[in-house]
Biopython code that builds the backbone (N, CA, C, O; Angstrom):
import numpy as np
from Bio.PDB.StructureBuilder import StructureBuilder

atoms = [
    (1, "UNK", "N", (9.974, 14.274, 8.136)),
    (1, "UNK", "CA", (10.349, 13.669, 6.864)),
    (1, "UNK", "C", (9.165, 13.747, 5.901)),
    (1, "UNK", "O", (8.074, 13.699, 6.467)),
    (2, "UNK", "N", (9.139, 13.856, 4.570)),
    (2, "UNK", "CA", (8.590, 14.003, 3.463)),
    (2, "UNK", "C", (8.101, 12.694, 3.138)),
    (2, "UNK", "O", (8.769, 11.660, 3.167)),
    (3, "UNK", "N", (6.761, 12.818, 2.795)),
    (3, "UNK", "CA", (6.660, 11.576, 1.848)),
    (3, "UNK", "C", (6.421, 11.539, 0.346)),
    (3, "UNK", "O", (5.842, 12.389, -0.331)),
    (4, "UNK", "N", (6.980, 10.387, -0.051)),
    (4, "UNK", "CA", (7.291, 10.543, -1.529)),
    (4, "UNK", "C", (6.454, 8.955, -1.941)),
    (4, "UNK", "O", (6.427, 7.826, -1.453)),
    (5, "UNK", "N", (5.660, 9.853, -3.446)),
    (5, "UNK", "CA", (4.942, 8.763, -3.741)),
    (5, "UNK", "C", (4.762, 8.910, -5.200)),
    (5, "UNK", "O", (4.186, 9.903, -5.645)),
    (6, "UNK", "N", (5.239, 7.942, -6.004)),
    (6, "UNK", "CA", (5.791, 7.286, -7.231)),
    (6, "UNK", "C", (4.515, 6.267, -7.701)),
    (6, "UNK", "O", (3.878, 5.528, -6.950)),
    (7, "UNK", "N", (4.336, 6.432, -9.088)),
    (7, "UNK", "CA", (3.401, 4.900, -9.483)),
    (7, "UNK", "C", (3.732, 4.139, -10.890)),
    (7, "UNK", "O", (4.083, 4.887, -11.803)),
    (8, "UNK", "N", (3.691, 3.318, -11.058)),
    (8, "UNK", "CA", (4.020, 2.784, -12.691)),
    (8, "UNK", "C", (3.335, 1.867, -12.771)),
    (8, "UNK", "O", (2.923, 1.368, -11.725)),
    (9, "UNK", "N", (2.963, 1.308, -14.035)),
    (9, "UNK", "CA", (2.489, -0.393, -14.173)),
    (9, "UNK", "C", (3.355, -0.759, -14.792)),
    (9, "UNK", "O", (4.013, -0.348, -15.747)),
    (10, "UNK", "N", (3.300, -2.332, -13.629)),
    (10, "UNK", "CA", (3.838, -3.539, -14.318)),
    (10, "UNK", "C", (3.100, -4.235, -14.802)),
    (10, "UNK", "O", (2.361, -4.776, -13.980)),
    (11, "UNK", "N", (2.927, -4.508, -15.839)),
    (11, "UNK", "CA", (2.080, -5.478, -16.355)),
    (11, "UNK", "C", (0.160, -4.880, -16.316)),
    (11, "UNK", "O", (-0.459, -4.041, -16.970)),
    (12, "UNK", "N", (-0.192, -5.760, -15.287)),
    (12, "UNK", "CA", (-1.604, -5.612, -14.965)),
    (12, "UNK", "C", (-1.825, -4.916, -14.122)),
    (12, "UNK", "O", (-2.900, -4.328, -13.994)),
    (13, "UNK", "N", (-0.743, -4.809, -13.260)),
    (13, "UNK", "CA", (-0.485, -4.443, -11.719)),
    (13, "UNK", "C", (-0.533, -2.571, -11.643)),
    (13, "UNK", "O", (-0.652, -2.077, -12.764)),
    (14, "UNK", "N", (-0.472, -1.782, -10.750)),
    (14, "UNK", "CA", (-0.491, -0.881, -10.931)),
    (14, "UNK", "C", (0.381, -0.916, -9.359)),
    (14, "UNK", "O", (-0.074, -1.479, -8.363)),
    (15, "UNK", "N", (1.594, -0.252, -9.402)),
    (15, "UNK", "CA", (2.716, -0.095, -8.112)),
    (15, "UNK", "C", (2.830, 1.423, -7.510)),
    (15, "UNK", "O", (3.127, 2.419, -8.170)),
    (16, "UNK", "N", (2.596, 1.391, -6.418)),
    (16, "UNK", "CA", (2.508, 2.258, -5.733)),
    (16, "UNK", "C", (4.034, 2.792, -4.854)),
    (16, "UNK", "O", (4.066, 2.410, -3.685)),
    (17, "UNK", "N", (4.934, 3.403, -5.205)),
    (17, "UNK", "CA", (5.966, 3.461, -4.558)),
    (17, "UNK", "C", (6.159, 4.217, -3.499)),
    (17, "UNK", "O", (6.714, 5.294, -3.717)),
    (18, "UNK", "N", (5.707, 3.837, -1.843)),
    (18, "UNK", "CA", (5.666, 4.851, -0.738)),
    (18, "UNK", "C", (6.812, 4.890, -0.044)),
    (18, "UNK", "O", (7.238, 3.817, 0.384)),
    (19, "UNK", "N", (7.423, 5.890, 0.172)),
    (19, "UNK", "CA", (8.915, 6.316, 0.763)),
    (19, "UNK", "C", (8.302, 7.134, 1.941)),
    (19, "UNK", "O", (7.152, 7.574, 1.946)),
    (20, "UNK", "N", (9.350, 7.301, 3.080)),
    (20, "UNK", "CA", (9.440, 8.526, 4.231)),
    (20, "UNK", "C", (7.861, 7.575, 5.064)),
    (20, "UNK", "O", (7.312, 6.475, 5.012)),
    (21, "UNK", "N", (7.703, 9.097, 5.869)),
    (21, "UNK", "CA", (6.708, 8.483, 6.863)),
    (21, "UNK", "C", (5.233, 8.749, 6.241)),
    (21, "UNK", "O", (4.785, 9.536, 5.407)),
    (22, "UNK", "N", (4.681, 7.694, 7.065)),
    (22, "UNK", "CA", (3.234, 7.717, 6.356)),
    (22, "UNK", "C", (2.218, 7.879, 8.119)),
    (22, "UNK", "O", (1.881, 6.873, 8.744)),
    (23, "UNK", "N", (1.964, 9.065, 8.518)),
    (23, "UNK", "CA", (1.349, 10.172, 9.953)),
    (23, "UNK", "C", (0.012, 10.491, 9.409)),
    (23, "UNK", "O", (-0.607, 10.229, 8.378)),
    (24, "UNK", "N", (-0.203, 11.180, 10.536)),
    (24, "UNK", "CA", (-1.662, 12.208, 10.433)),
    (24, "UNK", "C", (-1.595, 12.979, 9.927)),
    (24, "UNK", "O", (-2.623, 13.576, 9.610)),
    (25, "UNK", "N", (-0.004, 13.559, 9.440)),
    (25, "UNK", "CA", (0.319, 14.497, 9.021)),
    (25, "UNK", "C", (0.335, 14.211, 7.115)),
    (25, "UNK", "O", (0.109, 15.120, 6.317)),
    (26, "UNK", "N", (0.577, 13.105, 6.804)),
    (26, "UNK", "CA", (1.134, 12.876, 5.529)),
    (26, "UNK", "C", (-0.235, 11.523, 5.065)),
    (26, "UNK", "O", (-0.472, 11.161, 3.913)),
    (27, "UNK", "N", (-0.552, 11.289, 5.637)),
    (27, "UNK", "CA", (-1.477, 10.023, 5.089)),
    (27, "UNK", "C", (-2.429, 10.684, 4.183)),
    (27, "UNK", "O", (-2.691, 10.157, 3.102)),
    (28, "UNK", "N", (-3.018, 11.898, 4.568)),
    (28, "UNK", "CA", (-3.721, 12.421, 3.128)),
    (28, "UNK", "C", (-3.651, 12.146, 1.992)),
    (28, "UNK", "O", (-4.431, 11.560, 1.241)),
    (29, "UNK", "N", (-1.657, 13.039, 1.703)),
    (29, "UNK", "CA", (-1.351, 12.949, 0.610)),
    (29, "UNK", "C", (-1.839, 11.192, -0.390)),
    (29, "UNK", "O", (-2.157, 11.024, -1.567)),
    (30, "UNK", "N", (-1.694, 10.268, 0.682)),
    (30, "UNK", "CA", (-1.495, 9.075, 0.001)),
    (30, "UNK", "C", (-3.255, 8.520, -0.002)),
    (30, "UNK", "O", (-3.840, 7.904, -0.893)),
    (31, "UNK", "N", (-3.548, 8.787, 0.734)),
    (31, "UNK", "CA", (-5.271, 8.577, 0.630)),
    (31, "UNK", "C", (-5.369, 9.011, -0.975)),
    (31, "UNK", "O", (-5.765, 8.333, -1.923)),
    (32, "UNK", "N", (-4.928, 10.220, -0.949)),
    (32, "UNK", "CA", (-5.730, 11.394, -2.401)),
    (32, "UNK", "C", (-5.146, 10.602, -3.889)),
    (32, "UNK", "O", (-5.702, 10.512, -4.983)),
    (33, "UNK", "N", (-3.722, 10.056, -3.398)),
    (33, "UNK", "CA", (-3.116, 9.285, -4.687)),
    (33, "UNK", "C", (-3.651, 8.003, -4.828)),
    (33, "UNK", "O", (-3.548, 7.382, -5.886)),
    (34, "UNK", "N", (-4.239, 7.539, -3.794)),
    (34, "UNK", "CA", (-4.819, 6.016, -3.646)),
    (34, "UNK", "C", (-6.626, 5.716, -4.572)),
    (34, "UNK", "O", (-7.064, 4.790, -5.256)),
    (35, "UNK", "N", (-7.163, 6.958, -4.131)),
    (35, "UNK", "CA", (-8.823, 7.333, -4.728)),
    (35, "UNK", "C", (-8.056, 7.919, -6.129)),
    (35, "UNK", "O", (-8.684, 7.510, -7.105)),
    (36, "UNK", "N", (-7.015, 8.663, -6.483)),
    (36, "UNK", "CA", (-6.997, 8.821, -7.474)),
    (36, "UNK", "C", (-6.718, 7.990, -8.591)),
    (36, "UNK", "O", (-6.995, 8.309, -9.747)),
    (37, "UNK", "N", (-5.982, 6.559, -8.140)),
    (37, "UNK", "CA", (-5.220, 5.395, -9.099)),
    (37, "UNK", "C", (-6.582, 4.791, -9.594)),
    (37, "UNK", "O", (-7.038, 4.460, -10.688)),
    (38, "UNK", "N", (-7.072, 4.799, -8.164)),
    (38, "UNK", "CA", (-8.560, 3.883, -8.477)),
    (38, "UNK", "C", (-9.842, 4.258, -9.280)),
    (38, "UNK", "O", (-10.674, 3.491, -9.766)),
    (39, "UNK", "N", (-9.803, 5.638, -9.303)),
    (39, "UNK", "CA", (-10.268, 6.420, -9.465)),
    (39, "UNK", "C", (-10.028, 6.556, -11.596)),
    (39, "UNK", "O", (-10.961, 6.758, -12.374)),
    (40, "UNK", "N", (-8.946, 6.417, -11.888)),
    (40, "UNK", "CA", (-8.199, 6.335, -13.195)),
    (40, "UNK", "C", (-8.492, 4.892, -13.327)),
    (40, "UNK", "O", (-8.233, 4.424, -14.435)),
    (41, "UNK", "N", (-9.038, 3.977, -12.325)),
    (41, "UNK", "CA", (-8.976, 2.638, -13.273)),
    (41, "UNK", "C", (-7.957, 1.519, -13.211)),
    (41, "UNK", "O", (-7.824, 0.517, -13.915)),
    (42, "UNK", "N", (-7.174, 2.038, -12.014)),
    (42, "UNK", "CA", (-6.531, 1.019, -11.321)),
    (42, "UNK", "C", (-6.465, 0.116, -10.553)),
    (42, "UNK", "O", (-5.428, 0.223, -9.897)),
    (43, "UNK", "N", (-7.137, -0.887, -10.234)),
    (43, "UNK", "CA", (-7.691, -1.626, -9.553)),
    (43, "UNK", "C", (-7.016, -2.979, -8.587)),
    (43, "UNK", "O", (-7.297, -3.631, -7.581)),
    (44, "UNK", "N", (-5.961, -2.890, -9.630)),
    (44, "UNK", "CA", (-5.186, -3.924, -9.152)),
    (44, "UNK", "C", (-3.583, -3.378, -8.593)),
    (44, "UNK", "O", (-2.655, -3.519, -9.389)),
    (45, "UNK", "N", (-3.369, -2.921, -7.579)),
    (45, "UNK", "CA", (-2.668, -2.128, -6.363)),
    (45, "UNK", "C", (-1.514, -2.837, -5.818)),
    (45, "UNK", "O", (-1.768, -3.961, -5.384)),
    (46, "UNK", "N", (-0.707, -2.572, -5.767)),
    (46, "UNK", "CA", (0.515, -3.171, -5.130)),
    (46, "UNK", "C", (1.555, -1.552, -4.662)),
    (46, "UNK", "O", (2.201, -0.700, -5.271)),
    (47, "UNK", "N", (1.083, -1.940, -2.858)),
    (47, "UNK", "CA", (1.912, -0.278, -2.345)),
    (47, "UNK", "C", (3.091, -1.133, -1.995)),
    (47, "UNK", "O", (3.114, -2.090, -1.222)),
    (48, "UNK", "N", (4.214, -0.540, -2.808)),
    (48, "UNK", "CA", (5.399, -1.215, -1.595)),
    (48, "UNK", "C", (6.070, 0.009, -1.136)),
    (48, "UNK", "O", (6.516, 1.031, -1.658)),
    (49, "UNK", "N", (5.952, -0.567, 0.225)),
    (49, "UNK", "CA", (6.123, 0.105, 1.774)),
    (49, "UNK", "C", (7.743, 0.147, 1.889)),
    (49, "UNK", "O", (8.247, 0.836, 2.776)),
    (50, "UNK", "N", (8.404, -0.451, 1.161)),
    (50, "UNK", "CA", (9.994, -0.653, 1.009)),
    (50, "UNK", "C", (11.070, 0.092, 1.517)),
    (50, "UNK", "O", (12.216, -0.266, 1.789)),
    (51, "UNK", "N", (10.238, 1.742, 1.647)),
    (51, "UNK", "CA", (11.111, 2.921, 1.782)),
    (51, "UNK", "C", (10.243, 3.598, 2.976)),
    (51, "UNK", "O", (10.286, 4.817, 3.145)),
    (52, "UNK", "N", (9.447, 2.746, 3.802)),
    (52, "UNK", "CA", (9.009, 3.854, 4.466)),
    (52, "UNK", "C", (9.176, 3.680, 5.883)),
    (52, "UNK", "O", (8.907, 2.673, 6.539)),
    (53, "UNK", "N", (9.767, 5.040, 6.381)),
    (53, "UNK", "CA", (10.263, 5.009, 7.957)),
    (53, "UNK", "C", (9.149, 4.483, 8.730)),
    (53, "UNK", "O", (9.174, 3.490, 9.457)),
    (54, "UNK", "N", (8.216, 5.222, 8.506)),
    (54, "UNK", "CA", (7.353, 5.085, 9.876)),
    (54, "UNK", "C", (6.102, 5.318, 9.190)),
    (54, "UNK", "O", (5.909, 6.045, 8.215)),
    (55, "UNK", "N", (4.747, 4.140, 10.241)),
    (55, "UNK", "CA", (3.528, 4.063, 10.279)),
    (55, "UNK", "C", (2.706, 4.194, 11.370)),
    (55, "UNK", "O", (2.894, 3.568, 12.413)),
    (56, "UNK", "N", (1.782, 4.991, 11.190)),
    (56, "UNK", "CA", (0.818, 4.977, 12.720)),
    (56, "UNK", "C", (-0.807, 4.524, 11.824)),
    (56, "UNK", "O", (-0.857, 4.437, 10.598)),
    (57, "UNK", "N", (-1.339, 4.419, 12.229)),
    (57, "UNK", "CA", (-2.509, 4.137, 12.665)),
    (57, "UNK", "C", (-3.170, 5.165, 11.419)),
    (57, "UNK", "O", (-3.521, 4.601, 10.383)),
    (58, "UNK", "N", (-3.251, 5.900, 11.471)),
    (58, "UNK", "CA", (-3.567, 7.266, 10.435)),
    (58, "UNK", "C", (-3.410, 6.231, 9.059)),
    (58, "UNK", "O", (-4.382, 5.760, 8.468)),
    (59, "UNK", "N", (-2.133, 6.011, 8.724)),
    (59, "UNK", "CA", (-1.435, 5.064, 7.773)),
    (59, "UNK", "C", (-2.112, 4.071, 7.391)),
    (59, "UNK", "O", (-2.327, 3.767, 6.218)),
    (60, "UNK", "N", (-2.504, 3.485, 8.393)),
    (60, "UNK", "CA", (-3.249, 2.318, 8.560)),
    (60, "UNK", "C", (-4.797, 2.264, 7.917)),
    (60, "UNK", "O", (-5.235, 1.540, 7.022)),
    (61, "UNK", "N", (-5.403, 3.218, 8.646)),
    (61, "UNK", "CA", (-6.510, 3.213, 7.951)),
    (61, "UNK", "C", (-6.892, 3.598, 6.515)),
    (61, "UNK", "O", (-7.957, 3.329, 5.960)),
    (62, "UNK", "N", (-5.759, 4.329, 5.959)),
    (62, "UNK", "CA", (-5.553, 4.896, 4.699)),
    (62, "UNK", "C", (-5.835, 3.651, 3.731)),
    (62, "UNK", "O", (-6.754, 3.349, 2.969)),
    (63, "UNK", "N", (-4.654, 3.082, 4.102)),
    (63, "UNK", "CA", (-4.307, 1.405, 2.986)),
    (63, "UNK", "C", (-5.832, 0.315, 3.411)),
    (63, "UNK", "O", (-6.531, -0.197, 2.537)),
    (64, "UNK", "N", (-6.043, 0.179, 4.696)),
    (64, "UNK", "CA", (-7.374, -0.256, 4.697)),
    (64, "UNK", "C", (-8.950, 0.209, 3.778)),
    (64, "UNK", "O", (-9.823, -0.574, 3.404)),
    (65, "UNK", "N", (-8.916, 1.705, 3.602)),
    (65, "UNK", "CA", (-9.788, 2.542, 2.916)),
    (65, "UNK", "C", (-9.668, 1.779, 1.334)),
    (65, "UNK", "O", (-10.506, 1.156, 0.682)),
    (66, "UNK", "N", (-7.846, 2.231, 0.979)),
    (66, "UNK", "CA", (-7.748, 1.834, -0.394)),
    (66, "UNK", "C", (-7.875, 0.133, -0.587)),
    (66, "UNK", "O", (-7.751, -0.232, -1.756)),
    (67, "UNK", "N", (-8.010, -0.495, 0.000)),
    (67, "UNK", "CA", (-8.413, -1.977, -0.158)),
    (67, "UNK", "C", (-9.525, -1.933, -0.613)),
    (67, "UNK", "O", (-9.703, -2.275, -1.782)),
    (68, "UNK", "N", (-11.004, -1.325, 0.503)),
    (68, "UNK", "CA", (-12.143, -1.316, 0.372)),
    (68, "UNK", "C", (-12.603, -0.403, -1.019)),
    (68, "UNK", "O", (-13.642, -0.580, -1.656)),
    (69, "UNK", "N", (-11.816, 0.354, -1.234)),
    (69, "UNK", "CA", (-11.819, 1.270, -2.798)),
    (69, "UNK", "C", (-11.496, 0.141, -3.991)),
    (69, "UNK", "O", (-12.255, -0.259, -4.874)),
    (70, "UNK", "N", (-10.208, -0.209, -3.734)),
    (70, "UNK", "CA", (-10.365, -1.189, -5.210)),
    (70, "UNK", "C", (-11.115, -3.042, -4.836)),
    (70, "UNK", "O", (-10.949, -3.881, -5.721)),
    (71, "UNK", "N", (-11.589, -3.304, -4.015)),
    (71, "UNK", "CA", (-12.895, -4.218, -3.531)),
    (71, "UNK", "C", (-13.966, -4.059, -4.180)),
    (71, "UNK", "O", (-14.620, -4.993, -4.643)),
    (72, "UNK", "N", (-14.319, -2.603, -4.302)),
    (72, "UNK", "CA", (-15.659, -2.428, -4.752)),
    (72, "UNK", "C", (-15.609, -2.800, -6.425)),
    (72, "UNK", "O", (-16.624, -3.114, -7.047)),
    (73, "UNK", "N", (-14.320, -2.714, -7.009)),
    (73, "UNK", "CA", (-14.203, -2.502, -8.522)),
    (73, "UNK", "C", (-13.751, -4.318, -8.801)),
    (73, "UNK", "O", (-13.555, -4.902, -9.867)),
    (74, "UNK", "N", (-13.706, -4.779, -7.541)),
    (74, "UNK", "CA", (-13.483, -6.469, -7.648)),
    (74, "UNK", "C", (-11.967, -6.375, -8.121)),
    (74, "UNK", "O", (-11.508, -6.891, -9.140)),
    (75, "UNK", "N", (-11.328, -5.667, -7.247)),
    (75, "UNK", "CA", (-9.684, -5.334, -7.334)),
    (75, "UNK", "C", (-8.645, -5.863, -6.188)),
    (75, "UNK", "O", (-9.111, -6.467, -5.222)),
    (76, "UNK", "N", (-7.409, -5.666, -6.280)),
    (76, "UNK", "CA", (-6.885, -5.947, -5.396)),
    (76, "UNK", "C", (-5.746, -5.035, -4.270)),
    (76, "UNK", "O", (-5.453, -3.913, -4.681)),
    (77, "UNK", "N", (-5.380, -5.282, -3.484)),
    (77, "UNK", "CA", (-4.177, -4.610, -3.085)),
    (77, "UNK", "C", (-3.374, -5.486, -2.217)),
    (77, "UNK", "O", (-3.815, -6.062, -1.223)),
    (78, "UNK", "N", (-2.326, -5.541, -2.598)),
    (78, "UNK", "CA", (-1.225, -6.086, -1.561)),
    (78, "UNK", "C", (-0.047, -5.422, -1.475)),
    (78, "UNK", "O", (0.372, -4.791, -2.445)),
    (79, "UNK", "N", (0.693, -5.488, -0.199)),
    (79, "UNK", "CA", (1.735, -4.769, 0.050)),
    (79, "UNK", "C", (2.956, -5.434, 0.030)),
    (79, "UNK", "O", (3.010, -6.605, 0.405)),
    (80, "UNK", "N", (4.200, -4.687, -0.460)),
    (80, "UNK", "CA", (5.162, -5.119, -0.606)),
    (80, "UNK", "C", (6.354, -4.669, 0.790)),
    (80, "UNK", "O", (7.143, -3.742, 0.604)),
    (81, "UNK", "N", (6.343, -5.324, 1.931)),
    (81, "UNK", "CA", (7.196, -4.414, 3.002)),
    (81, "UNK", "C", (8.019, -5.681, 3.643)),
    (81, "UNK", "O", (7.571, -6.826, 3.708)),
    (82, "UNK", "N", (9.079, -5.330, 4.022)),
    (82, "UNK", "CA", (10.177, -6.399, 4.743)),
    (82, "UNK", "C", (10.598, -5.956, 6.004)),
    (82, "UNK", "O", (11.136, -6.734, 6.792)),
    (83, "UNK", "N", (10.388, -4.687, 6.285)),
    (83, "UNK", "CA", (10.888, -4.292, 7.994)),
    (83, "UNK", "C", (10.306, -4.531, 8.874)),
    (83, "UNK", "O", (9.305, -3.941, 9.281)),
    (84, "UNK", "N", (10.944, -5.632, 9.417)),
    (84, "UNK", "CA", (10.119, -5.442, 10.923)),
    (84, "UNK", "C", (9.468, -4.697, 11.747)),
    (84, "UNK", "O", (8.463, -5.028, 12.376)),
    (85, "UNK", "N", (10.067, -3.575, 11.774)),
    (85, "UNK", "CA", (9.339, -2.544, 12.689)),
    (85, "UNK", "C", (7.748, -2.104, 12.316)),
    (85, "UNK", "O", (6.833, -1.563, 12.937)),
    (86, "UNK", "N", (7.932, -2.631, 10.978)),
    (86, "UNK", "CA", (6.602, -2.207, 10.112)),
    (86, "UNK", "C", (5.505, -3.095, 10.238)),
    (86, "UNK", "O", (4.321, -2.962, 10.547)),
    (87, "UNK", "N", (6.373, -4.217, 9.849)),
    (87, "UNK", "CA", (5.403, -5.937, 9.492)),
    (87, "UNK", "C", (4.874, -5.945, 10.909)),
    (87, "UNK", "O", (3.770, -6.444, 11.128)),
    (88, "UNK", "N", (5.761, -5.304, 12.104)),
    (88, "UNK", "CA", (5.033, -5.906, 13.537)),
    (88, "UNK", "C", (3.324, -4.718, 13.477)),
    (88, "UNK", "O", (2.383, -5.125, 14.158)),
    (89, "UNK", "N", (3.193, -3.851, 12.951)),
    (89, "UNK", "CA", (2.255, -2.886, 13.511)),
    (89, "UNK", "C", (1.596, -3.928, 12.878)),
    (89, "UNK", "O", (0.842, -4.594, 13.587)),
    (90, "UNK", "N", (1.747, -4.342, 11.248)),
    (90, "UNK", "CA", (0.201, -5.121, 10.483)),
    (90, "UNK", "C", (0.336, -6.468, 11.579)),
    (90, "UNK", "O", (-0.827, -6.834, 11.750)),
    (91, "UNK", "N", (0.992, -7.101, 12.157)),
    (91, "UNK", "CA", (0.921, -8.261, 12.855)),
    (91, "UNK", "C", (-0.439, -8.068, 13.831)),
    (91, "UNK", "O", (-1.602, -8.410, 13.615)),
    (92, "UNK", "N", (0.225, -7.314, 15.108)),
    (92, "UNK", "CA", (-0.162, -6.450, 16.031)),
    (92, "UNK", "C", (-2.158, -6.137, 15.672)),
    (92, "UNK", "O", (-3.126, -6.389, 16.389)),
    (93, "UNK", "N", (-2.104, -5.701, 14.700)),
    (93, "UNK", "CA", (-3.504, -5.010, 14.538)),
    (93, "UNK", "C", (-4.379, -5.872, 13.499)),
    (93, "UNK", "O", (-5.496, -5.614, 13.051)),
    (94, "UNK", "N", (-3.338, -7.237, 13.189)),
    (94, "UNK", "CA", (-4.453, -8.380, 12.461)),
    (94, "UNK", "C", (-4.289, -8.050, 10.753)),
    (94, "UNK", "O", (-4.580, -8.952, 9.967)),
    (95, "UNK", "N", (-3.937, -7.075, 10.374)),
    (95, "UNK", "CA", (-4.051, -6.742, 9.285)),
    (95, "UNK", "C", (-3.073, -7.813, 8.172)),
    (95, "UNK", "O", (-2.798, -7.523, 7.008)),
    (96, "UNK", "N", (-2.721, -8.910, 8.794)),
    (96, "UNK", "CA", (-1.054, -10.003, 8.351)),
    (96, "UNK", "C", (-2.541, -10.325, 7.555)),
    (96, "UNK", "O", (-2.586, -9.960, 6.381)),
    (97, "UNK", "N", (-3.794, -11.005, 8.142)),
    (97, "UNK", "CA", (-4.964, -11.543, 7.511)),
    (97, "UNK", "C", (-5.728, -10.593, 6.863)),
    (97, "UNK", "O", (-6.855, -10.844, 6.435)),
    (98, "UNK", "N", (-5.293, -9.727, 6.782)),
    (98, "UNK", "CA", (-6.512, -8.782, 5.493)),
    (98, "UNK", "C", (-5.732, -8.842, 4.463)),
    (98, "UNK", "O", (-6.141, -9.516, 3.518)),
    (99, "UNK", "N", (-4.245, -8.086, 4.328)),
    (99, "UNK", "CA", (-3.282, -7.390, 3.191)),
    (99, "UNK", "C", (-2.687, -9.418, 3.035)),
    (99, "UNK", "O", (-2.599, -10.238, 3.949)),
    (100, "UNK", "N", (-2.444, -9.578, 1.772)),
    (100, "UNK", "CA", (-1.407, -9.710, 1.154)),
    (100, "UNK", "C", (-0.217, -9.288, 1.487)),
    (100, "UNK", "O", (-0.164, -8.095, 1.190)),
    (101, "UNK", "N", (0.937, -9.701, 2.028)),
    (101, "UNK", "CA", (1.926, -8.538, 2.344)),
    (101, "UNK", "C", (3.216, -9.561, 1.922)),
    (101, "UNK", "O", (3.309, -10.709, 2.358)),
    (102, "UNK", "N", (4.265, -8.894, 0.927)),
    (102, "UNK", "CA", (5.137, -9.718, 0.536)),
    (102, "UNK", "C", (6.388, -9.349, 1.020)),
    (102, "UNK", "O", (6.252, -8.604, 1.990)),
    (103, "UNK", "N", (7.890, -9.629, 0.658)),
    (103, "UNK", "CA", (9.131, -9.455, 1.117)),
    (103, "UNK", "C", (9.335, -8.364, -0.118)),
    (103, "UNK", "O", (9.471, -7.177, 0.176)),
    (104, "UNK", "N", (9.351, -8.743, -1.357)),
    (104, "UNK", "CA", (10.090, -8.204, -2.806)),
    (104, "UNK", "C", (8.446, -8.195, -3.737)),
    (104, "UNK", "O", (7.455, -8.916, -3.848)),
    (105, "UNK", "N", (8.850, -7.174, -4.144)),
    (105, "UNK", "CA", (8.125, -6.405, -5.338)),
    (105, "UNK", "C", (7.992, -7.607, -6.593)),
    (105, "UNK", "O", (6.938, -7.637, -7.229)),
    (106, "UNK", "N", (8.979, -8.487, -6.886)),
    (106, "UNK", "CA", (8.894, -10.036, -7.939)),
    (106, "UNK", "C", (8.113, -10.278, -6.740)),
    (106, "UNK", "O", (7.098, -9.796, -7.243)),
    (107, "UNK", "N", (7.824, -10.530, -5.878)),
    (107, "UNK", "CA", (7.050, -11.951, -5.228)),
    (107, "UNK", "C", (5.490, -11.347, -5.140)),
    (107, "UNK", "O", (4.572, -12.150, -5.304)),
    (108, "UNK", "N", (5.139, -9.746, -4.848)),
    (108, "UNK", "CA", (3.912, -9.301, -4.954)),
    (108, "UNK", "C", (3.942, -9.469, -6.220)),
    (108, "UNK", "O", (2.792, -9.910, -6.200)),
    (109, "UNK", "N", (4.310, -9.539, -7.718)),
    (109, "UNK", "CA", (4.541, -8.962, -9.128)),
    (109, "UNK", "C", (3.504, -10.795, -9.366)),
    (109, "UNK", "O", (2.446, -10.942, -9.976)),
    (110, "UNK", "N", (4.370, -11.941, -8.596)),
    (110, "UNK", "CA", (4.729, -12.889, -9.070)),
    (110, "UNK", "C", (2.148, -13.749, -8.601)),
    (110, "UNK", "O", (1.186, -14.230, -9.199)),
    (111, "UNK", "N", (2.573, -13.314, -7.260)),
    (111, "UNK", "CA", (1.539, -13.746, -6.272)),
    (111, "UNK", "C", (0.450, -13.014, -6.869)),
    (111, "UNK", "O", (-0.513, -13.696, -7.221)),
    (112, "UNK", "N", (0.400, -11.796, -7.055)),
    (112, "UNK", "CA", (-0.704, -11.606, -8.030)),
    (112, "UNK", "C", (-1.224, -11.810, -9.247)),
    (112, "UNK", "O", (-2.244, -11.325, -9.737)),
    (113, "UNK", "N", (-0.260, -12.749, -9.814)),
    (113, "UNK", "CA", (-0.105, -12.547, -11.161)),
    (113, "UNK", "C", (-1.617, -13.787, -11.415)),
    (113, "UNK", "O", (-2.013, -14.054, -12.550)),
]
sb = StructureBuilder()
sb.init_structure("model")
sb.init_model(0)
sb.init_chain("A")
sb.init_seg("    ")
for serial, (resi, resn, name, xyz) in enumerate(atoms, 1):
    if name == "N":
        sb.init_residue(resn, " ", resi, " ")
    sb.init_atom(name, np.array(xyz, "f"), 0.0, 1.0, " ", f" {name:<3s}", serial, name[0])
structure = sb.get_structure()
């Protein structure tokens, strides 16, 4: 599966729209869009995970990287994801206490605000 990755601002916010799987195979792509938002001056990050099949570890360290990327600019990132299958890997690996992680895109929109 393909991954597909979308961005807009709301407001202050800058939204990251990640679809399909996020592998060893595909996490690049989203690394390269992640240094690039930040990179343009985006600092304040909201990925919602909403559409995406599957995460490994690869994935993982990606969105961890882009935390520590917009950190340095005194930025933020939180994620917007509701599937279980998903929410259990950030459970699992502690990450529930690093990310921000919301149900709906209003409640990351709302919590960062």
């Amino acid at each position: 599966m393909e991954l597909t990755l979308d961005h807009r601002i709301e407001g202050e916010k800058t939204v990251l729209e990640v679809g399909g799987e996020v592998d060893v195979y595909t996490a690049p792509k989203l690394r390269e869009r992640l240094v690039e938002l930040v990179g343009e001056g985006h600092h304040d990050l909201i990925v919602d995970m909403t559409k995406v099949e599957f995460l490994d570890s690869t994935g993982l360290g990606v969105l961890v990287g882009g935390l520590k990327r917009v950190r340095a600019h005194d930025g933020s990132l939180a994620l917007v994801c509701s599937q279980e299958r998903i929410l259990k890997i950030f459970r699992i690996t502690g990450l529930t206490k690093v990310f921000p992680i919301y149900d709906t895109l209003d409640e990351a929109l709302q919590g960062q605000a």
